[in-house]
Short mmCIF file of the C-alpha atoms (twelve columns), coordinates in Angstrom:
data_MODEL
# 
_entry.id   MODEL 
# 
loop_
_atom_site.group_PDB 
_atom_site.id 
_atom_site.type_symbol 
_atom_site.label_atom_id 
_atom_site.label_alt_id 
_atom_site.label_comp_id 
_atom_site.label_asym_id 
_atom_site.label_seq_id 
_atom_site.Cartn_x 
_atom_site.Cartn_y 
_atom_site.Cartn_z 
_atom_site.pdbx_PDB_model_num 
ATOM 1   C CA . UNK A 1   86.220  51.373 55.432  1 
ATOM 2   C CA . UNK A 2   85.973  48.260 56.827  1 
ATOM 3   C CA . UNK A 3   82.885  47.149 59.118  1 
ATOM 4   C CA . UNK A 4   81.473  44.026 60.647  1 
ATOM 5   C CA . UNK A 5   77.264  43.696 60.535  1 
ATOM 6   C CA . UNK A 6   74.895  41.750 61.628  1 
ATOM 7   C CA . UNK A 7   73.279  40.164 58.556  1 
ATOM 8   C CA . UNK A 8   71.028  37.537 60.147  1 
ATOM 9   C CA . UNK A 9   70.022  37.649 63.862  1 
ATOM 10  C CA . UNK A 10  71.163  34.219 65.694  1 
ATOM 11  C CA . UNK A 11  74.734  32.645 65.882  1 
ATOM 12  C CA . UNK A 12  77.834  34.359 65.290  1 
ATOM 13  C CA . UNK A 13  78.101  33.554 61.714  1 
ATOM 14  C CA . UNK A 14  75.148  35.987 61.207  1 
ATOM 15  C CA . UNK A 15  77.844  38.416 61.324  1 
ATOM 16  C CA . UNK A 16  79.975  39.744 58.038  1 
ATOM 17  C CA . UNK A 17  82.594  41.959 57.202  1 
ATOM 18  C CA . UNK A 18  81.352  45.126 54.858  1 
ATOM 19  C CA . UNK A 19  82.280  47.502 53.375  1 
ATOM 20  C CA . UNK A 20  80.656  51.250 54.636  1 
ATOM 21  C CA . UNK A 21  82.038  55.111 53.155  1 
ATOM 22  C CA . UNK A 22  84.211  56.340 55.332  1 
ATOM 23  C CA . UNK A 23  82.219  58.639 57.953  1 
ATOM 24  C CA . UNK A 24  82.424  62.381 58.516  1 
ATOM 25  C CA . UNK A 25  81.512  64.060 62.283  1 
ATOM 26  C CA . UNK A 26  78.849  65.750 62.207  1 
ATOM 27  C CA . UNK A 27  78.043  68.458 64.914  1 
ATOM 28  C CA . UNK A 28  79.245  68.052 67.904  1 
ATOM 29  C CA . UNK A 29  81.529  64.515 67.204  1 
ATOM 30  C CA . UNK A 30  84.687  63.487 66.853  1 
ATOM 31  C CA . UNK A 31  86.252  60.817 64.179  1 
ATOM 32  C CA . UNK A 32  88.160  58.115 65.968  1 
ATOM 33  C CA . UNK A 33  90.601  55.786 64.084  1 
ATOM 34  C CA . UNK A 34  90.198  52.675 66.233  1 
ATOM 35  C CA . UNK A 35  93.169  51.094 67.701  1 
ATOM 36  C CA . UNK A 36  90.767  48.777 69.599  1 
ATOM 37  C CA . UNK A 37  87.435  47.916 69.640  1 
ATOM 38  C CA . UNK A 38  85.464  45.907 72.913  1 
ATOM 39  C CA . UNK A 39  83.527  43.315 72.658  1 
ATOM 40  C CA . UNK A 40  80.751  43.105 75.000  1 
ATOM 41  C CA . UNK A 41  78.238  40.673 76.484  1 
ATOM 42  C CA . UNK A 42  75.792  43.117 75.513  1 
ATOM 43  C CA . UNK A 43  76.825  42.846 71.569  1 
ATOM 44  C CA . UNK A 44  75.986  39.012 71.916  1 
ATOM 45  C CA . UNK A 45  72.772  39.853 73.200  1 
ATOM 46  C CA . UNK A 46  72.087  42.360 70.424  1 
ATOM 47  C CA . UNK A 47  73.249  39.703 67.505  1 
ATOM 48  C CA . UNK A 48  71.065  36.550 68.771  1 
ATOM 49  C CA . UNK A 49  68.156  38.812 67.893  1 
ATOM 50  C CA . UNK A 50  67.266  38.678 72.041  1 
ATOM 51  C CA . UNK A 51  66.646  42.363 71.673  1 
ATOM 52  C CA . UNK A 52  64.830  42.740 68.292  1 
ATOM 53  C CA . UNK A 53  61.649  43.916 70.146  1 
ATOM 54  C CA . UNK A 54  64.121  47.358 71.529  1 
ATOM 55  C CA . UNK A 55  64.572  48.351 67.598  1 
ATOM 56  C CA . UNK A 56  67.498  46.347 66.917  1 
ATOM 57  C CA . UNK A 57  67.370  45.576 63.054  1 
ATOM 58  C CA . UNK A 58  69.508  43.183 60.764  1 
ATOM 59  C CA . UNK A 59  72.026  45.419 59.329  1 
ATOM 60  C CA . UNK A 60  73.003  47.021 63.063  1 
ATOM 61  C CA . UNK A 61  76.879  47.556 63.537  1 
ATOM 62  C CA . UNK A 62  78.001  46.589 67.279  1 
ATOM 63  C CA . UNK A 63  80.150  47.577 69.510  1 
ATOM 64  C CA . UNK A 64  79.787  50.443 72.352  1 
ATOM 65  C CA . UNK A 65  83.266  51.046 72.753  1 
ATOM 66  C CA . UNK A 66  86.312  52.069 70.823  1 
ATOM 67  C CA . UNK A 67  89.953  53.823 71.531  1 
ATOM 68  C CA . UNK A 68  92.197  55.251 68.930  1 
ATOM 69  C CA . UNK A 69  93.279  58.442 67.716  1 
ATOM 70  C CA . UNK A 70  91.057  61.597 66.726  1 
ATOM 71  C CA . UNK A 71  91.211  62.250 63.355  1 
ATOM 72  C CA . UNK A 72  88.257  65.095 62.510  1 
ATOM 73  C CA . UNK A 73  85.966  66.803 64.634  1 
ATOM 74  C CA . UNK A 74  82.748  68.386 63.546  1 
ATOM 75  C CA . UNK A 75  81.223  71.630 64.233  1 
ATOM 76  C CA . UNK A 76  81.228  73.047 67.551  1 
ATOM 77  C CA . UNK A 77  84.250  70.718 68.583  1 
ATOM 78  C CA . UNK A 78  87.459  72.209 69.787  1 
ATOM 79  C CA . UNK A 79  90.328  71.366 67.557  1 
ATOM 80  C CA . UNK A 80  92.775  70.542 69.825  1 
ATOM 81  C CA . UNK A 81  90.746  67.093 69.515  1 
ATOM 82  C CA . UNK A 82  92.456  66.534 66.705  1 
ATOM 83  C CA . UNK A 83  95.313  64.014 67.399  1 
ATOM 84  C CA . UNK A 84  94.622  62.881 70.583  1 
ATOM 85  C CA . UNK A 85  94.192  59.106 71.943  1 
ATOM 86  C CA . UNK A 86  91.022  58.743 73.260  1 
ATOM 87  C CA . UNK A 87  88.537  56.282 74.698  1 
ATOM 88  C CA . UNK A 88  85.049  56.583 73.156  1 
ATOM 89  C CA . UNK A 89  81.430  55.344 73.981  1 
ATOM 90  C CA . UNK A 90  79.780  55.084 70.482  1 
ATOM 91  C CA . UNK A 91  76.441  54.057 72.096  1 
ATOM 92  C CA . UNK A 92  74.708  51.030 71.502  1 
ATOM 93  C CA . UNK A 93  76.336  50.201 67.976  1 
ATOM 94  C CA . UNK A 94  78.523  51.346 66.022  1 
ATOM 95  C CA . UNK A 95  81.840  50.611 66.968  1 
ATOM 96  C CA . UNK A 96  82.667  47.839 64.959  1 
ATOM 97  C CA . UNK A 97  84.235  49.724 62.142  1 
ATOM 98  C CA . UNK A 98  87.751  50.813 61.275  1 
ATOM 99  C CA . UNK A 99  87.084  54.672 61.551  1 
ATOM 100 C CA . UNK A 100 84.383  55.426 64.467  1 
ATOM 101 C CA . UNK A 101 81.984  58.575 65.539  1 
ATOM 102 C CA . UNK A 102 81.111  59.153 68.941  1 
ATOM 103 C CA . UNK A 103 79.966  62.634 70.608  1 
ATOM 104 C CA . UNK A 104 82.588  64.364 72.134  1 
ATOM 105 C CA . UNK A 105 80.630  64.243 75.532  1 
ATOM 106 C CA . UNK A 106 81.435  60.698 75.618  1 
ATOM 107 C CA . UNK A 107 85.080  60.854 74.588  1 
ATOM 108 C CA . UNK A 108 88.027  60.800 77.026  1 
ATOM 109 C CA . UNK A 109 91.695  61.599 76.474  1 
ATOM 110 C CA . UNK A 110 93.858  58.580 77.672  1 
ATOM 111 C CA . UNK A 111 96.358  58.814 80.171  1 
ATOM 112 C CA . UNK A 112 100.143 58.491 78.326  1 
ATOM 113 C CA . UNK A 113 100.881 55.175 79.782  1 
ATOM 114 C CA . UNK A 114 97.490  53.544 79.319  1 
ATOM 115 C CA . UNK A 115 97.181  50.935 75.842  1 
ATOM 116 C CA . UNK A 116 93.921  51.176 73.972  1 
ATOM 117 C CA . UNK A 117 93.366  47.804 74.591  1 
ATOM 118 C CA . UNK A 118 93.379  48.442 78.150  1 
ATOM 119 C CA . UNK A 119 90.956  51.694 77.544  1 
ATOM 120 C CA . UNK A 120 88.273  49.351 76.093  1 
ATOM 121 C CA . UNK A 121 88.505  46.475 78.481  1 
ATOM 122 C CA . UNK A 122 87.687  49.120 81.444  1 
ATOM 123 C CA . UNK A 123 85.492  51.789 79.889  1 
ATOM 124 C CA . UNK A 124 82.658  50.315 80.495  1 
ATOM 125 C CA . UNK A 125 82.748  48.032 82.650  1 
ATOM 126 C CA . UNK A 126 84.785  49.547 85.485  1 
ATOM 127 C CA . UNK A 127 81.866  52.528 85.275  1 
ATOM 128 C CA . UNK A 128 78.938  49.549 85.007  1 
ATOM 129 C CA . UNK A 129 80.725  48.382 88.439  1 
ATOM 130 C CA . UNK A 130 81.477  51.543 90.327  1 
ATOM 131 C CA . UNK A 131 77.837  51.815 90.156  1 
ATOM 132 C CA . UNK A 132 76.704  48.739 90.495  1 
ATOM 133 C CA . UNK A 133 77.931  48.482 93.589  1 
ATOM 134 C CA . UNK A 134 76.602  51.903 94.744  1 
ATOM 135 C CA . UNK A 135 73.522  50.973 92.983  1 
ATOM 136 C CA . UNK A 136 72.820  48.727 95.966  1 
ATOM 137 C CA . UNK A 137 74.305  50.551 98.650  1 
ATOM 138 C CA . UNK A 138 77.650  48.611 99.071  1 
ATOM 139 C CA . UNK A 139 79.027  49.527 102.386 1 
ATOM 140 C CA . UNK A 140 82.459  48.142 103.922 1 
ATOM 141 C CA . UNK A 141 82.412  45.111 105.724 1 
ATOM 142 C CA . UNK A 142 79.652  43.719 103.805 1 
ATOM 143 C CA . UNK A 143 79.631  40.418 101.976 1 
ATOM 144 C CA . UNK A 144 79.681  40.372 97.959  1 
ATOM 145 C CA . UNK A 145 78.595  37.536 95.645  1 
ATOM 146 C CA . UNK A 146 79.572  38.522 92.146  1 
ATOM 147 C CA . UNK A 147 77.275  36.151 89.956  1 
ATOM 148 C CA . UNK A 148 79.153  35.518 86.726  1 
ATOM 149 C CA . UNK A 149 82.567  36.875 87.593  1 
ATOM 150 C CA . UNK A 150 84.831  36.337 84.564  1 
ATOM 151 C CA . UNK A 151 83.382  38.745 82.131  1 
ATOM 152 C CA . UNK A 152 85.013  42.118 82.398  1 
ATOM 153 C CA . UNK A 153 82.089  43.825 84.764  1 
ATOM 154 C CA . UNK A 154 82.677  41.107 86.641  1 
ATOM 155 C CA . UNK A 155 86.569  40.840 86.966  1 
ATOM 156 C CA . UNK A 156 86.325  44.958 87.568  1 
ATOM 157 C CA . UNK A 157 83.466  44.256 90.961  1 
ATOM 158 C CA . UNK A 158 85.736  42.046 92.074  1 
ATOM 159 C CA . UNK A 159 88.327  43.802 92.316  1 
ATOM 160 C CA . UNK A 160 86.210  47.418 93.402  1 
ATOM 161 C CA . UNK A 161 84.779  45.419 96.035  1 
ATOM 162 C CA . UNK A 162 87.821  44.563 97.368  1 
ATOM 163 C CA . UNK A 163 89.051  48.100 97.653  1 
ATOM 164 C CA . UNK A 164 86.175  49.067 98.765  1 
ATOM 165 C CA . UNK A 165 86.555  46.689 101.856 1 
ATOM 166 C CA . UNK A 166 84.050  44.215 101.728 1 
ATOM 167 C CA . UNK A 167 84.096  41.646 104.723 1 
ATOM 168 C CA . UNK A 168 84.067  38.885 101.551 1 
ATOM 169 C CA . UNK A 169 84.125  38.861 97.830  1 
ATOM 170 C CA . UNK A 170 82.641  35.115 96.619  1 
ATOM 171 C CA . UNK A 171 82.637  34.646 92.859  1 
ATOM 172 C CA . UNK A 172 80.687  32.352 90.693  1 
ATOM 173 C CA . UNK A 173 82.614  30.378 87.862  1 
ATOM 174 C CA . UNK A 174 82.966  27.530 85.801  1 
ATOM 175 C CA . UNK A 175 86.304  26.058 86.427  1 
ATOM 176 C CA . UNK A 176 88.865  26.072 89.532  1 
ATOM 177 C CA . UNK A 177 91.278  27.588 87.159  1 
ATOM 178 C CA . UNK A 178 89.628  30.673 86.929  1 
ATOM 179 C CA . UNK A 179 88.712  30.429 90.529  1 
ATOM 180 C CA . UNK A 180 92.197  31.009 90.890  1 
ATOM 181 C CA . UNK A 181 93.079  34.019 88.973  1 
ATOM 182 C CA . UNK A 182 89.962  36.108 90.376  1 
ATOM 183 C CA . UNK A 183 91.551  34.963 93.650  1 
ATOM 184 C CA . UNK A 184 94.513  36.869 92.750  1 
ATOM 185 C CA . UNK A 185 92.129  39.715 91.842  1 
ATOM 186 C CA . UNK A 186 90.595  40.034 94.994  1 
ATOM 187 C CA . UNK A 187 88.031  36.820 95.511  1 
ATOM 188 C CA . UNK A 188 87.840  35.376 98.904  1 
ATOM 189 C CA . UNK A 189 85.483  32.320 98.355  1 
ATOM 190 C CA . UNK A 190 85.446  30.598 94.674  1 
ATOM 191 C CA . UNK A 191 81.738  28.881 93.824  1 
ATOM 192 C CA . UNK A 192 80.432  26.926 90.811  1 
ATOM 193 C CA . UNK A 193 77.845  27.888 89.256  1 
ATOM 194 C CA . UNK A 194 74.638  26.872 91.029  1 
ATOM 195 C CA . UNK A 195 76.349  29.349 93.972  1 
ATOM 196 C CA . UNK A 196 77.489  26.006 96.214  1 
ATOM 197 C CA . UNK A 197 80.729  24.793 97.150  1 
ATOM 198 C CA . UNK A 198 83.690  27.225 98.443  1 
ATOM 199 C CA . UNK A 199 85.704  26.654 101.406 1 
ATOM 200 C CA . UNK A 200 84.017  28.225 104.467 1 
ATOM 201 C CA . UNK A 201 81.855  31.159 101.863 1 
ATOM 202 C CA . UNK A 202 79.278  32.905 103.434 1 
ATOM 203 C CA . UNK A 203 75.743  31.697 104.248 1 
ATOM 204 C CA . UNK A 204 74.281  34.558 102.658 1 
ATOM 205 C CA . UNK A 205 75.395  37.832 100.939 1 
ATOM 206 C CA . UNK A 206 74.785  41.843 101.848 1 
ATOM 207 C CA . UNK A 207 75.114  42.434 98.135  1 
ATOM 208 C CA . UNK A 208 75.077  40.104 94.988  1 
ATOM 209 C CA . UNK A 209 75.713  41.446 92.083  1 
ATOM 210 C CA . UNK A 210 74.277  39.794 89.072  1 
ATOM 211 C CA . UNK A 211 75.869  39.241 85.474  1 
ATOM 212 C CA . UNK A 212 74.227  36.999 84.624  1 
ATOM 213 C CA . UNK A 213 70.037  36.877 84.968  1 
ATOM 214 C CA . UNK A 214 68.753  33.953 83.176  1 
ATOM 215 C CA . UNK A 215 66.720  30.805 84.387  1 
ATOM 216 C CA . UNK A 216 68.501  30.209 87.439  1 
ATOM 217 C CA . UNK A 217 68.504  33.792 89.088  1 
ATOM 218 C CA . UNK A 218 65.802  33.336 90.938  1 
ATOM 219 C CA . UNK A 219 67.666  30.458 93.255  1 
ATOM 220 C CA . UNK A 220 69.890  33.386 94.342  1 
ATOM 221 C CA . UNK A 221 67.347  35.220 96.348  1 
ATOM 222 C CA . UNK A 222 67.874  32.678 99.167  1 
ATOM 223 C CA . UNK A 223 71.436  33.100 99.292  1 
ATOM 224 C CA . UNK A 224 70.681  37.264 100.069 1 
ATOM 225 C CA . UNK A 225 71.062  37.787 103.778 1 
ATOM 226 C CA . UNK A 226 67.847  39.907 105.693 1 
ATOM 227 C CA . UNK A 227 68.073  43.315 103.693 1 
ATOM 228 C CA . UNK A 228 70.339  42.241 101.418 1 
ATOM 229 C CA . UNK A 229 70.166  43.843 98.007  1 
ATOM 230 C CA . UNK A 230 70.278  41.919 94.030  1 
ATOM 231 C CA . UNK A 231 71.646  44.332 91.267  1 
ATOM 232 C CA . UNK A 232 71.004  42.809 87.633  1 
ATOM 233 C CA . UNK A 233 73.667  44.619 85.807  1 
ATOM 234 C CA . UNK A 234 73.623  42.690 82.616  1 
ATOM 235 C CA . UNK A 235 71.780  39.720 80.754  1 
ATOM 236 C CA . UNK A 236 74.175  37.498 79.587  1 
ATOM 237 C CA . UNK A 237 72.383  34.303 80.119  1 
ATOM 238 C CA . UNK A 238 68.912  35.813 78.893  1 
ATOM 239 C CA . UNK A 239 65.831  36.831 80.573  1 
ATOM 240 C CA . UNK A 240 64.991  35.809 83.844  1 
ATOM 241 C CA . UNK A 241 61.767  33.912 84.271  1 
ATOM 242 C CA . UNK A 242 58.481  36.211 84.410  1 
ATOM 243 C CA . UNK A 243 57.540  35.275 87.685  1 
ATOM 244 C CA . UNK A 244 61.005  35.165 89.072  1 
ATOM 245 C CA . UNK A 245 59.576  37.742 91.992  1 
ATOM 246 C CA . UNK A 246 57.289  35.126 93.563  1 
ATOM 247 C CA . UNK A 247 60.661  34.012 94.627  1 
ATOM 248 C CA . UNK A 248 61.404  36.663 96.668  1 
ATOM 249 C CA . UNK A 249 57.567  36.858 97.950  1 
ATOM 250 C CA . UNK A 250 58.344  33.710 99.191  1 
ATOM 251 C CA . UNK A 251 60.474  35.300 101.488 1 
ATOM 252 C CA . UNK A 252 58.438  38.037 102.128 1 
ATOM 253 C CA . UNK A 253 59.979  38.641 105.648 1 
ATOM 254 C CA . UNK A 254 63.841  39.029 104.836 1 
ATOM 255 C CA . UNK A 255 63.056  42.106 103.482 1 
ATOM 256 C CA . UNK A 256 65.276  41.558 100.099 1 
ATOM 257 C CA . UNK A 257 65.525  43.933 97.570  1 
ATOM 258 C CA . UNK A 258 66.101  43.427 93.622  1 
ATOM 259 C CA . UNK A 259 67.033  46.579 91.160  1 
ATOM 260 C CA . UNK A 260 68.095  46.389 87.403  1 
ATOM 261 C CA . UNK A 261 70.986  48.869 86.771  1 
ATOM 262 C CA . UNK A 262 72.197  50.599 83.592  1 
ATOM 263 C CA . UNK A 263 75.102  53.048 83.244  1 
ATOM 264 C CA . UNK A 264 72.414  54.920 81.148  1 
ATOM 265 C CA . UNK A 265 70.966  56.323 84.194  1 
ATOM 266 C CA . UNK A 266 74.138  57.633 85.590  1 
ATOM 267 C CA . UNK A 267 74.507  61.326 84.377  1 
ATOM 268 C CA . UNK A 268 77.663  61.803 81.824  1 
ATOM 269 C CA . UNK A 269 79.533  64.196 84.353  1 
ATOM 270 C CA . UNK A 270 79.553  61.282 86.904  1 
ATOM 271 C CA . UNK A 271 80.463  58.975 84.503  1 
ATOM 272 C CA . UNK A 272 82.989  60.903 83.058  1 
ATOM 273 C CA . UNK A 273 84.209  61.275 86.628  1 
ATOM 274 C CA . UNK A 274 84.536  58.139 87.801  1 
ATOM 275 C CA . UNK A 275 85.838  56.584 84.087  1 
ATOM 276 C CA . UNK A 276 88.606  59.514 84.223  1 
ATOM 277 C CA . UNK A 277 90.118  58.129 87.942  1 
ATOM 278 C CA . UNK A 278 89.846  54.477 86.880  1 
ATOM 279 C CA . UNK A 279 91.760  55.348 84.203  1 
ATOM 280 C CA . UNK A 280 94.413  56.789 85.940  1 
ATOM 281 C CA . UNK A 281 94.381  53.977 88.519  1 
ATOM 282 C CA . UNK A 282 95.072  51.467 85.727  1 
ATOM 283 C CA . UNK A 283 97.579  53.535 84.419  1 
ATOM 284 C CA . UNK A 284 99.700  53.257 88.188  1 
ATOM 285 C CA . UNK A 285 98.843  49.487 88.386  1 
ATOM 286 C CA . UNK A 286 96.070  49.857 91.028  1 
ATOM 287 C CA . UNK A 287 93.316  48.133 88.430  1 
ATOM 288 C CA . UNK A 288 94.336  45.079 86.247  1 
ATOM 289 C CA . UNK A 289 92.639  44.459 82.910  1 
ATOM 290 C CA . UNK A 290 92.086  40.877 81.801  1 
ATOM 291 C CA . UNK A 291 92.575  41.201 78.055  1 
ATOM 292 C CA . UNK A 292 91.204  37.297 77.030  1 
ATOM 293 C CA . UNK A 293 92.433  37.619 73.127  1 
ATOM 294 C CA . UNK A 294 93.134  40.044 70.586  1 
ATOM 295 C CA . UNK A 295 91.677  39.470 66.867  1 
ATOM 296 C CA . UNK A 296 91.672  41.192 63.867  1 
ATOM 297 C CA . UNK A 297 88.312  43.162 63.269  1 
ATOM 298 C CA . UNK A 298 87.907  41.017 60.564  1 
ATOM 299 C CA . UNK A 299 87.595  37.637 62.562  1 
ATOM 300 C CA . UNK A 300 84.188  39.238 64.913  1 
ATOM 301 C CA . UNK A 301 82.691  35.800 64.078  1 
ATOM 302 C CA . UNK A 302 85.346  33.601 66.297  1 
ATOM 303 C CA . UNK A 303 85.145  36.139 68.913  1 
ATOM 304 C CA . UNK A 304 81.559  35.894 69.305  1 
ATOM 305 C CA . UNK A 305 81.886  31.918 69.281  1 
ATOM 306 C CA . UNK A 306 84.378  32.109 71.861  1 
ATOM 307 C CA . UNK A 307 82.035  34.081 74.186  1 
ATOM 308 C CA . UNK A 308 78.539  31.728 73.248  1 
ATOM 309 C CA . UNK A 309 81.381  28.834 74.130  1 
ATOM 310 C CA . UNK A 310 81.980  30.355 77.562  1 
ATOM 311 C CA . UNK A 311 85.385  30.644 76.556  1 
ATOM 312 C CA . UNK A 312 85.913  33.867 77.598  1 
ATOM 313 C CA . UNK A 313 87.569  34.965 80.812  1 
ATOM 314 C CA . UNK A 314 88.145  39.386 80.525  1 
ATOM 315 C CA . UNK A 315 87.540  40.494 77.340  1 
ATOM 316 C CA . UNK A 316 88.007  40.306 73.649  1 
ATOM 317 C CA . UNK A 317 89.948  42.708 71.485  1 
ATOM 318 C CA . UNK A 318 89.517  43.591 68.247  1 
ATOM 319 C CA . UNK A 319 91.774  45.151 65.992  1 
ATOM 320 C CA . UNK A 320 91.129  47.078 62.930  1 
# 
């Protein structure tokens, strides 16, 4: 089968198309043939070599998420598997391949009406922002700054924290354009960047929720209200700076607070849970996906330019 590696850590073109044996399940997993495969911020991360120092080795297959149709199960894995769409987590690689394992604890049947496509723009990042947000004790009423709001964890706060009846929902993005169309997902106040500019925003936030990290998240911790609360829910723009809590020191009386947040910590029933009802809320038109581009599996190497570009507004699709 078909798979895309990562041969040399660094820019996209360190990634190639192999060729791999076509896998068998072993106990306790299910073979998927992929319909669709995500690409995540996460998989950039992974292939610029960022992460090397976790056990990430050239050679690594990406991809965390896949849907398609079971194929095979192993032992120990009920049959009646066999032949029905599914969304998958593979883990932390893995899922760029045409034929994909995952352990049936972290494979979902799809609702009829629901696209693979959409099943692996929303996987994960619907379940990264569901808890997120409860992460740092979103309550309604309160003000949300989603820093970095046009990946697909951020498109999916928006629009959670607009359900979920915050008092505002600012965004941070690059152009008015896409200011725009995470207005029509739920954004009250539109900022560059830096976090200035929009039309009567917010002083400060109750909750931001960061994408982002990088050099500039420090500058953020001012724009926390007293007791507000910074989640770091993913690194796209690299490590903050090692002394980034000075910042907050600084401040000492405002009594912020700053938490990291994986959906590793969340225990698989809850995920499970909350993955199976956002599901079925996409499937009645009460979530929206933001499906950026579909390529062939075979073309990784422009999708991953696209996103170091900045390119990207939802998410990338690929298709085996």
């Amino acid at each position: 089968m078909k798979a895309v590696a990562i041969q040399t850590f660094g820019s996209p073109e360190g990634l190639t198309v192999i060729d791999l044996p076509a896998p068998a399940p072993a106990d306790g997993q299910v073979l998927i043939a992929a319909e669709a495969i995500g690409v995540g911020g996460v998989d950039a991360v992974i292939r610029s070599g960022a992460l090397a120092d976790y056990g990430f080795k050239e050679g690594h297959v990406p991809g965390g998420e896949v849907a398609g149709t079971v194929t095979a199960v192993g032992d120990g894995v009920d049959a009646s598997w066999i032949g029905r769409r599914v969304w998958a987590f593979t883990g932390v690689g893995g899922g760029y391949v045409e034929q994909a394992i995952a352990p049936v604890e972290e494979v979902l049947p799809l609702p009829a009406n629901l696209s693979a496509v959409d099943a692996v723009t929303l996987g994960s990042a619907g379940v990264v922002a569901h808890f997120g947000l409860s992460h740092a004790h979103f309550a309604p009423g309160e003000s949300v700054l989603v820093r970095g709001a046009a990946g697909s964890i951020g498109i999916m706060t928006v629009q959670l924290a607009a359900r979920g009846g915050a008092g505002a929902v600012a965004v941070t993005t690059s152009s008015a354009e896409r200011g725009d169309r995470l207005r029509g997902l739920g954004a009250t106040h539109v900022l560059d960047r830096s976090g200035e500019g929009g039309e009567d925003a917010p002083a400060g936030y109750d909750v931001i929720i960061d994408v982002v990290a990088g050099a500039d998240m420090p500058s953020f911790f001012a724009r926390l209200n007293p007791n507000g609360r910074m989640v770091a829910v993913g690194a796209v723009g690299g490590r903050p700076p090692a002394d980034f809590g000075t910042t907050m020191m600084a401040d000492f009386q405002k009594s912020m607070s700053f938490a990291t947040f994986s959906a590793a910590t969340v225990a698989e029933a809850e995920r499970r849970a909350v993955r199976t009802a956002q599901f079925a809320a996409a499937s009645r038109g009460e979530l929206h996906t933001v499906v950026h581009e579909l390529l062939p599996l075979e073309q990784a190497v422009l999708a991953h330019r696209k996103m170091d570009a900045g390119e990207v507004f939802g998410r990338i699709v690929l298709t085996p």
